[in-house]
C-alpha positions in Angstrom: -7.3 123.0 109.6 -4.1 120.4 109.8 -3.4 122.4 113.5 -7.2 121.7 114.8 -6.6 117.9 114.5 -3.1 118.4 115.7 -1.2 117.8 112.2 2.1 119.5 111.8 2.3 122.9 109.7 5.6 121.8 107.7 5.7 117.7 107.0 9.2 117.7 105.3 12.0 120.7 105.9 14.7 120.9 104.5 15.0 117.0 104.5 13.9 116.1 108.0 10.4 114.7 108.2 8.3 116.4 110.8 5.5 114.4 110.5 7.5 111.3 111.4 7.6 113.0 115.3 6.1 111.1 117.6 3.4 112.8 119.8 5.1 115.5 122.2 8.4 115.7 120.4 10.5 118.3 118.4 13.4 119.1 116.1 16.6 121.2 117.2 19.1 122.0 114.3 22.8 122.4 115.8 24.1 125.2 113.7 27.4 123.5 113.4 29.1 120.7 111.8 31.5 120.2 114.1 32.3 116.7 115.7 33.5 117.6 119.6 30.8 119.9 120.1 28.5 118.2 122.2 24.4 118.5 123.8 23.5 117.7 126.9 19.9 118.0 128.5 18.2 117.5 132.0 14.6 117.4 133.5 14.3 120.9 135.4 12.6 118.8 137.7 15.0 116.3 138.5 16.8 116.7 141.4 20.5 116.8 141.3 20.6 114.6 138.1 23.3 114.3 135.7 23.2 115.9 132.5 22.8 113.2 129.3 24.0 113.4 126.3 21.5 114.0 123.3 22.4 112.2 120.3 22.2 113.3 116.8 19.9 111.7 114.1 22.5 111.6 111.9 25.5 110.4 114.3 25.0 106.4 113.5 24.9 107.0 109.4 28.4 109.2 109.8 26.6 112.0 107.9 28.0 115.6 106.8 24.5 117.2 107.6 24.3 119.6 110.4 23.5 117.6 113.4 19.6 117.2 114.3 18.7 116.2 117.7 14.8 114.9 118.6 13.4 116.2 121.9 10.7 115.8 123.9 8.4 118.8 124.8 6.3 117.8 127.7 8.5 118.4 130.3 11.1 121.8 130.6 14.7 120.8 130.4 18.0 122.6 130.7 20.5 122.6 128.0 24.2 122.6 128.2 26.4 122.8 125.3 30.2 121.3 126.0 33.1 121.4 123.8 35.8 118.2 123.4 33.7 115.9 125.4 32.8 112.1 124.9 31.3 110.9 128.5 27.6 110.1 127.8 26.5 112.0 131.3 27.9 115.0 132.8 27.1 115.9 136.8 25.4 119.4 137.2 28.8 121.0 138.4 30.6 120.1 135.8 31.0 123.1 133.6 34.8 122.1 131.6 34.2 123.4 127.8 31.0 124.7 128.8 29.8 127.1 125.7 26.2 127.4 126.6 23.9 127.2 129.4 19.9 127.6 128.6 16.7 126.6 129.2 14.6 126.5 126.1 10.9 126.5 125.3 9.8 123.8 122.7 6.6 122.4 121.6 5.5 119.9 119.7 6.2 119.7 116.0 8.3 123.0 116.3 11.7 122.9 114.1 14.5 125.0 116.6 17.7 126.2 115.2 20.5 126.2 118.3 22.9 129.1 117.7 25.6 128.2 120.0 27.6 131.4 118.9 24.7 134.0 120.7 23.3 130.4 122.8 20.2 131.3 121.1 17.2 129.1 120.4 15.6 130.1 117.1 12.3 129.0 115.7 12.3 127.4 112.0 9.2 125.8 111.7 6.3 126.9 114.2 5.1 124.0 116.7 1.0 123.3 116.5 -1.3 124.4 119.9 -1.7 120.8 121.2 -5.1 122.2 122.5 -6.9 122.8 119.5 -7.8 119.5 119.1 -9.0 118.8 122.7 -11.6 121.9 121.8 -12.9 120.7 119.2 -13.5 117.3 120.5 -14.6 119.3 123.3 -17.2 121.3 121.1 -18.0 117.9 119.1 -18.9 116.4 122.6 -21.0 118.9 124.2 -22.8 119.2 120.8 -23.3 115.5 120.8 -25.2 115.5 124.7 -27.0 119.0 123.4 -28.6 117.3 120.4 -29.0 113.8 122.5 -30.7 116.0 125.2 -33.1 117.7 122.6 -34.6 114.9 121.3 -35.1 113.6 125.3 -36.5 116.5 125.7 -39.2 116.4 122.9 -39.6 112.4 123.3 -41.0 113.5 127.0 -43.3 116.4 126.2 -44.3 114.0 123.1 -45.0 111.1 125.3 -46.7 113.4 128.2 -49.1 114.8 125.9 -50.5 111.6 125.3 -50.5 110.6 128.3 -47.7 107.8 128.5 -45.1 107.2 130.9 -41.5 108.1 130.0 -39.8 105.4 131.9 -35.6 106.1 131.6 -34.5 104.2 134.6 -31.9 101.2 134.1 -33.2 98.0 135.5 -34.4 98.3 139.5 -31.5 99.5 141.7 -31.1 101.5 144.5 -29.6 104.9 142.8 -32.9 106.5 144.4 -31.4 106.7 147.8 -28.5 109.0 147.4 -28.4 109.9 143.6 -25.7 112.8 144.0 -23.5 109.5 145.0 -23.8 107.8 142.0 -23.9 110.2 139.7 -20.3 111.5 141.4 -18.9 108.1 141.2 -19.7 107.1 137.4 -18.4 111.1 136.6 -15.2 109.7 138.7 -15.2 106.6 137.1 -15.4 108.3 133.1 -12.9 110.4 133.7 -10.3 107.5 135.6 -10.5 105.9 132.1 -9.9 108.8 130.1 -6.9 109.7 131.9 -5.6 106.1 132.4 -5.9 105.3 128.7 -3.4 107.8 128.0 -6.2 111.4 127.9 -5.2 112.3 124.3 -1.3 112.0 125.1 -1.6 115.3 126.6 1.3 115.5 129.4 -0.6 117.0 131.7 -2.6 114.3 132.5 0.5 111.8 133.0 2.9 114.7 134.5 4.2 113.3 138.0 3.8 116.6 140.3 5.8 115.7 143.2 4.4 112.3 143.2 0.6 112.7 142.0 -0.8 112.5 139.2 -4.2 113.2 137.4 -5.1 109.7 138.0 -4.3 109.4 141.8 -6.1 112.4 142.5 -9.0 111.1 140.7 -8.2 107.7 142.8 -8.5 109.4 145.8 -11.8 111.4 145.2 -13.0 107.8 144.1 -12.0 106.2 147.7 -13.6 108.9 149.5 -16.9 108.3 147.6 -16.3 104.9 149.0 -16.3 106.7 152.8 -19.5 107.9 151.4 -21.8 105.2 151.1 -20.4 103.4 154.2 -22.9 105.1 156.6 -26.1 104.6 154.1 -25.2 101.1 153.1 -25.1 100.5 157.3 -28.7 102.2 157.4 -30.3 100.4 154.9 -28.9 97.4 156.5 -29.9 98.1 159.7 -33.7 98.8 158.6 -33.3 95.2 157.0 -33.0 94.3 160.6 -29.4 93.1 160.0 -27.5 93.2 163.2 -24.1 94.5 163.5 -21.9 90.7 163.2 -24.0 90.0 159.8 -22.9 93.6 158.2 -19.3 93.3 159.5 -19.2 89.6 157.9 -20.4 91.3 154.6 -18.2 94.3 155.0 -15.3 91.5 155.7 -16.1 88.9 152.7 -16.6 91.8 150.4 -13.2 93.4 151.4 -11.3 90.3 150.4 -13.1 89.3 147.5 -11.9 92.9 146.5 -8.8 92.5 147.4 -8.1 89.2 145.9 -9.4 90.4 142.8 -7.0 93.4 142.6 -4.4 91.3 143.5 -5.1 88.5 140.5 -5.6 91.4 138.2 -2.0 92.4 139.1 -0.5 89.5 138.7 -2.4 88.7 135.5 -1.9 92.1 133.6 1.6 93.9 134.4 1.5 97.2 134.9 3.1 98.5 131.7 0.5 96.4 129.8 -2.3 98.0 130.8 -2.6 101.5 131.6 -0.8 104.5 130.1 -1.5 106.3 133.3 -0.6 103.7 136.3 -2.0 103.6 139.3 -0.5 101.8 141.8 -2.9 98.7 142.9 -6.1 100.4 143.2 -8.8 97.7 144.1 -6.5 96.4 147.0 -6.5 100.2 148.3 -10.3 100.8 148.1 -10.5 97.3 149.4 -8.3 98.2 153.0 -10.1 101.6 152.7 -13.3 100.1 153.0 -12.4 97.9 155.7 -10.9 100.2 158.1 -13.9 102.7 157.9 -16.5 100.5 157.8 -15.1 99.0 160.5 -14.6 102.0 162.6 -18.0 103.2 161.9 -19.9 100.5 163.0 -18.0 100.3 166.2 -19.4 103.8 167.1 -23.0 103.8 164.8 -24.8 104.0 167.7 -23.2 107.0 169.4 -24.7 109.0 166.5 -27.0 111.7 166.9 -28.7 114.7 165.1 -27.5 118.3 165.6 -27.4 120.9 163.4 -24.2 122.8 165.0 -20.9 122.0 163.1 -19.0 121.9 166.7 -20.8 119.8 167.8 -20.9 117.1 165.3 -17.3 117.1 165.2 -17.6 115.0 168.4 -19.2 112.5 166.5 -17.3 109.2 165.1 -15.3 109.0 167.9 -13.6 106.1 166.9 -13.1 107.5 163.6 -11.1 110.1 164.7 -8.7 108.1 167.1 -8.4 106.3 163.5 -7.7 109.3 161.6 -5.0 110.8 164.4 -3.2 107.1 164.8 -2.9 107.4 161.1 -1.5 111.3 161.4 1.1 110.2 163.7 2.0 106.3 162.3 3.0 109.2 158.7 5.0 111.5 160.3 6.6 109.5 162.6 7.9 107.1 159.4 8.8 110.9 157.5 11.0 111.8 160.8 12.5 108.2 160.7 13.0 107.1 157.2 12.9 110.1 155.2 12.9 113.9 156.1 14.1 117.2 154.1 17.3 117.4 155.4 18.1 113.9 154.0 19.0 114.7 150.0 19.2 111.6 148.2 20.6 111.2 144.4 22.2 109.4 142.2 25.8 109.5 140.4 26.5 107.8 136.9 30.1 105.9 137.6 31.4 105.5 134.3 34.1 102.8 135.2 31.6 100.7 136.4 28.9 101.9 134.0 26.5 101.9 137.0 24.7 104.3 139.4 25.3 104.5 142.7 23.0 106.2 144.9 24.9 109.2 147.5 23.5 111.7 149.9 23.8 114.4 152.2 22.8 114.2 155.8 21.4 110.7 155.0 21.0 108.2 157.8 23.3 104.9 156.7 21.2 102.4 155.8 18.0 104.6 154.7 15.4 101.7 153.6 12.5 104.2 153.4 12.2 103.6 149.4 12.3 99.6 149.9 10.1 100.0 152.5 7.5 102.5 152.3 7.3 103.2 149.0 9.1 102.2 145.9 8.2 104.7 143.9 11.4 106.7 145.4 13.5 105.5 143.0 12.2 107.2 139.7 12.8 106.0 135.8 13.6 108.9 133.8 13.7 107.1 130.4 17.2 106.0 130.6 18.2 106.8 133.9 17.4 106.0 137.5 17.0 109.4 139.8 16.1 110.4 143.6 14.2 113.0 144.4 14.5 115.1 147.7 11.0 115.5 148.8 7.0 114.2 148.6 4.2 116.2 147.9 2.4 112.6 148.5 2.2 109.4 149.0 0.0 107.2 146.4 2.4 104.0 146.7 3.4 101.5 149.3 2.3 101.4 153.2 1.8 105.3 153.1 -0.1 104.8 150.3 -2.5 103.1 151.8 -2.6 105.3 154.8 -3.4 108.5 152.5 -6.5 106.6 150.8 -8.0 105.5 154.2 -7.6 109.0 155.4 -9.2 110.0 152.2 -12.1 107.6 153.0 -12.4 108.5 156.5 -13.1 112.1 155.4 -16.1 111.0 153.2 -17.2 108.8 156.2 -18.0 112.0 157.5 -19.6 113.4 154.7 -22.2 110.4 154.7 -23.0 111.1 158.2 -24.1 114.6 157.7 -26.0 113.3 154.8 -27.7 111.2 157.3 -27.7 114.0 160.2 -29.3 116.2 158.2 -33.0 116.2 156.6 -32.8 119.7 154.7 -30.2 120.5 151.8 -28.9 123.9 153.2 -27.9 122.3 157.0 -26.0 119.3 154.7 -24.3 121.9 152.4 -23.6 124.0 154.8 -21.5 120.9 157.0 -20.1 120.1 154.1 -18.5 123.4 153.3 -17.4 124.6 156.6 -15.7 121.1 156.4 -14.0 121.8 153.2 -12.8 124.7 154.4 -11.7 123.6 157.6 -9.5 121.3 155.7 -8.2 123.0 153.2 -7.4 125.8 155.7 -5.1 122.9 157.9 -3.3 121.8 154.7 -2.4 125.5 153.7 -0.8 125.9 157.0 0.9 122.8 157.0 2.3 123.3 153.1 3.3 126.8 154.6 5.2 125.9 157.9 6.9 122.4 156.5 10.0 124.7 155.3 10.4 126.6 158.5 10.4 123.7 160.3 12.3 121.7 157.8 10.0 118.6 158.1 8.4 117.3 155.4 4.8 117.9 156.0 3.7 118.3 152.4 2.2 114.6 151.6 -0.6 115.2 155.1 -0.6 118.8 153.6 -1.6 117.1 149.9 -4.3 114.6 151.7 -5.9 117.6 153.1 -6.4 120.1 150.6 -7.2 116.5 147.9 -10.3 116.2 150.6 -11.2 119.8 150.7 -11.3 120.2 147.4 -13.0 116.6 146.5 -16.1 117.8 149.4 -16.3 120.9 147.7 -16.8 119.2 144.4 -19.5 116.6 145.9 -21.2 119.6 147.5 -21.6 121.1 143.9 -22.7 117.5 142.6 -25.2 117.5 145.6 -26.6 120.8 144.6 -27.3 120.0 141.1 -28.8 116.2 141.4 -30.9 116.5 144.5 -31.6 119.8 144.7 -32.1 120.8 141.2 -33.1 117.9 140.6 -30.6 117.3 137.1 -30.4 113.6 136.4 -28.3 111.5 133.8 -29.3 107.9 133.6 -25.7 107.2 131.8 -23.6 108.5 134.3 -25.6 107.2 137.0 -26.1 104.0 135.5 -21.7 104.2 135.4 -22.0 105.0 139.2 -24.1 101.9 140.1 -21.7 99.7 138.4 -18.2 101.7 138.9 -16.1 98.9 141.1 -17.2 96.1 138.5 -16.4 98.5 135.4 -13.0 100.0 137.1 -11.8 95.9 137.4 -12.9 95.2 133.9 -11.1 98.4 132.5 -7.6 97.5 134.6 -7.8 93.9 132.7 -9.3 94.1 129.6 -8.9 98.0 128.4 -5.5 97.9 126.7 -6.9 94.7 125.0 -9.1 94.6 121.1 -11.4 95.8 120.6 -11.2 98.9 123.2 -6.7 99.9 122.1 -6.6 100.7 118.4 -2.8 101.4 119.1 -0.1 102.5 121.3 1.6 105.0 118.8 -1.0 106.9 117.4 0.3 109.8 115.4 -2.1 113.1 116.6 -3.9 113.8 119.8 -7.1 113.8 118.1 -6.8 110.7 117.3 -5.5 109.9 121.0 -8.4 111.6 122.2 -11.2 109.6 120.3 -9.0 106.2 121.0 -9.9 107.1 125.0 -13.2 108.2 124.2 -14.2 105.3 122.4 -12.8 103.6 125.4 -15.3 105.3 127.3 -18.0 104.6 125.6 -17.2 100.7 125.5 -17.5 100.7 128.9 -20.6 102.7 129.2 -22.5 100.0 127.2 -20.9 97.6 129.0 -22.0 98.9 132.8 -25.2 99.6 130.9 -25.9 95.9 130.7 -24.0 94.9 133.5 -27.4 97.0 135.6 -29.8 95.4 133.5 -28.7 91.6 133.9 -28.1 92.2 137.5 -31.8 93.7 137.7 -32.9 91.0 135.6 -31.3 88.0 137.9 -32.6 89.9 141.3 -36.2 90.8 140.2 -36.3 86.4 139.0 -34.9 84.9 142.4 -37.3 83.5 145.0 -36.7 85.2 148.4 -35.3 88.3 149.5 -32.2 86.6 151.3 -32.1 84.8 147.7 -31.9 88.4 146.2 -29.6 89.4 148.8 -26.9 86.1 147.9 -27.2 87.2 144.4 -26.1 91.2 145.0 -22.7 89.6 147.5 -22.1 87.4 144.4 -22.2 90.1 141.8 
């Protein structure tokens, strides 16, 4: 039972307390006493980075025990073990006194004895399936919406049979006009604070994969929903009789009051404060996102016009696609300029100057692409600063910025098909030929970027993050508006999802929603983000009712309308 909430199977062995670990950490036992035998460890993902030394438990107390070394599991590392050396960091070619080489397999809460005689890692005490207790909070959660749906259930065939009106909706709102939207941003919006408040402490949902992370994908699928709506929020304007300078000036005023909230969030809350998993200024990115399509789309709204053929809609948004190519060639011309594969960039530890000093190969003199374009080219490792020699994608910086508009501009063009089309199999159908469209380009762009040694993997990465995110709207589509499925919490989440993503940046790492930053299982990690979850929830709950509330008691219609820009 200890593994199934994530406990260790040994607390104490032979004197060293497993269960002080922290979460994703093990023991390796050094078979050897010896003073000059020395460990040294990398990230296998690191490019070119020096080796650093791992230091014992027992080194500051001067013990006799056999040297214990604490490691961390969610990442693979390679090992070296050197003889008669002191220098804290070792370069990768540097093999003097080498006596092993490996790359080890370690998991949490394991204890590992390191025979450096055979260089052969041996398990002592078995590490726990970090897993097992997202299942079970897995099965405890899907249990908990089975039983919640049951009683739903019988409350409606109760109240039918007598011949009252089940009412379930959340104020008055406009979720009735394109459901599947709302119901795919408040999913988007759940699962942006459950991996931003840390997802259990599971490394898989902080792991940097070339640059993105769980949460900037989800990011990104949230920023094309945001392409989404543009073309329906224009119609229903439109109807309203607005013309074309009044829904600019809205599209405008809310843009900035976006931004400048995003911006005083920042500078209120660092970074490190607030989210386990950062995100790199999100508001200001869905706020230029909005702008630019918005913008573009009301410049060509009305050019649009029905048809059914998928070649032939591709000639709509005209101005949308001059956008979309401007924004091709302004990334891949600052890739051929500032930063290309040929251009390997790392770091070197100088121990006379106990400082790094960056060196490369084939590098233009004077590269500025990391202070430029984006910062996040000089990684932390921990301790020690690193380059990397390639992008799978841009999430930071003025490429940044680029890759979320693209993002949106694709989802502009899933909201005009969902206009262009009054049946559910032409709009699916659009959709997925889309999808595939892209998804084929970004597989041929991923698969010609070595041969022609140019980095084409971050356009490659926007792509297939858009093919995949309209697949996953088509499936959302399918089950809300055409089965007709309906959650009044997740929708309710979707109505509300810009107000409740700025509250969780400021406030979620604040009492009563963080219990604690060094919480000692993943269950416990897991029900810390949940609870999370659920705060908000209630919150964006009320936050639909009180705006309901404050729209259905104002005078006018242009009252109502001043009280929605407000909120």
């Amino acid at each position: 039972m200890a593994s199934w909430i994530g406990q260790p199977n040994m607390e104490v062995y032979n004197d060293i307390h497993v269960n002080f670990l922290p979460l994703n950490y093990a023991y390796v036992i050094l078979n050897t006493t010896l003073d000059h035998i020395r460990v040294y460890s990398v990230s296998e993902d690191c490019y070119k980075c020096p080796y650093k030394r791992q230091k014992s438990e027992y080194d500051e107390f001067q013990s006799d025990k056999t040297a214990v070394y604490k490691v961390y599991t969610g990442e693979q590392t390679k090992w070296r073990i050197l003889n008669n050396n002191l220098n804290d960091f070792i370069q990768p070619d540097y093999v003097r006194g080498l006596m092993c080489n490996l790359k080890p397999t370690l998991a949490e809460y394991g204890v590992y004895r390191l025979d450096i005689g055979r260089c052969v890692m041996e398990t002592e005490v078995p590490p726990v399936n970090i897993y097992l207790p997202l299942l079970l909070f897995s099965l405890i959660l899907l249990s908990t919406i089975t039983a919640i749906g049951l009683v739903k259930l019988f409350l409606k065939r109760y109240k039918e049979r007598h011949n009252v009106a089940l009412n379930l909706a959340v104020g008055r709102d406009n979720s009735d006009i394109m459901p599947s939207l709302h119901f795919f941003r408040g999913l988007l919006l759940i699962l942006i604070i459950f991996v931003t408040t840390g997802g259990g402490g599971y490394p898989i949902f902080s792991k940097d994969y070339g640059g993105l992370t769980a949460a900037n994908c989800l990011l990104f699928a949230y920023t094309f929903s945001i392409g989404l709506k543009v073309p329906i929020m224009i119609e229903e304007d439109c109807k309203k009789g607005m013309s074309k300078y009044s829904t600019l000036a809205i599209v405008v005023l809310r843009s900035f009051v976006l931004l400048f909230i995003g911006v005083a969030i920042s500078a209120a809350a660092p970074r490190s404060h607030f989210l386990a998993v950062p995100l790199w200024a999100p508001l200001p990115c869905i706020a230029i996102s909005y702008l630019a399509v918005a913008t573009v789309y009301l410049i060509t709204v009305n050019k649009q016009g029905k048809s059914k053929n998928t070649i032939r809609t591709a000639g709509t948004l005209c101005w949308s696609w001059f956008l979309g190519a401007f924004l091709f060639v302004v990334m891949i011309v600052s890739i051929h300029i500032f930063y290309y594969t040929e251009c390997k960039q790392y770091t070197v530890f100088d121990p006379r100057r106990d400082s790094w000093t960056a060196q490369g190969n084939n590098c233009q003199e004077g590269d500025v692409f990391s202070e430029v374009f984006n910062k996040n080219m000089l990684n932390v490792n921990r301790d020690e600063p690193f380059y990397v020699d390639y992008y799978n994608a841009f999430t930071e910086g003025l490429l940044g910025i680029i890759s979320y508009t693209l993002t949106a501009l694709v989802g502009l063009k899933a909201g005009v098909i969902y206009l262009q089309h009054d049946d559910h199999r032409s709009k699916m159908k659009q959709w997925c030929s889309w999808a595939s469209v892209f998804g084929v380009t970004g597989i041929i762009l991923a698969a010609v970027a070595s041969p022609l040694n140019f980095n084409l993997w971050p356009i490659s990465s926007i792509l297939l993050i858009a093919s995949a995110v309209l697949f996953v709207y088509t499936s959302v589509y399918h089950l809300t508006e055409v089965r007709q499925f309906s959650s009044s919490i997740i929708t309710t989440c979707g109505i509300s999802s810009i107000a409740t993503l700025a509250g969780h940046l400021m406030f979620s790492y604040t009492f009563p929603f963080f219990w604690g930053r060094y919480l000692d299982t993943h269950f416990l990690y897991l029900w810390q983000s949940a609870w999370i979850v659920c705060v908000w929830i209630v919150i964006s709950v009320c936050w639909v009712r009180l705006r309901g509330c404050l729209i259905t008691n104002v005078v006018s219609d242009e009252g109502a309308r001043s009280v929605l820009l407000a909120w």
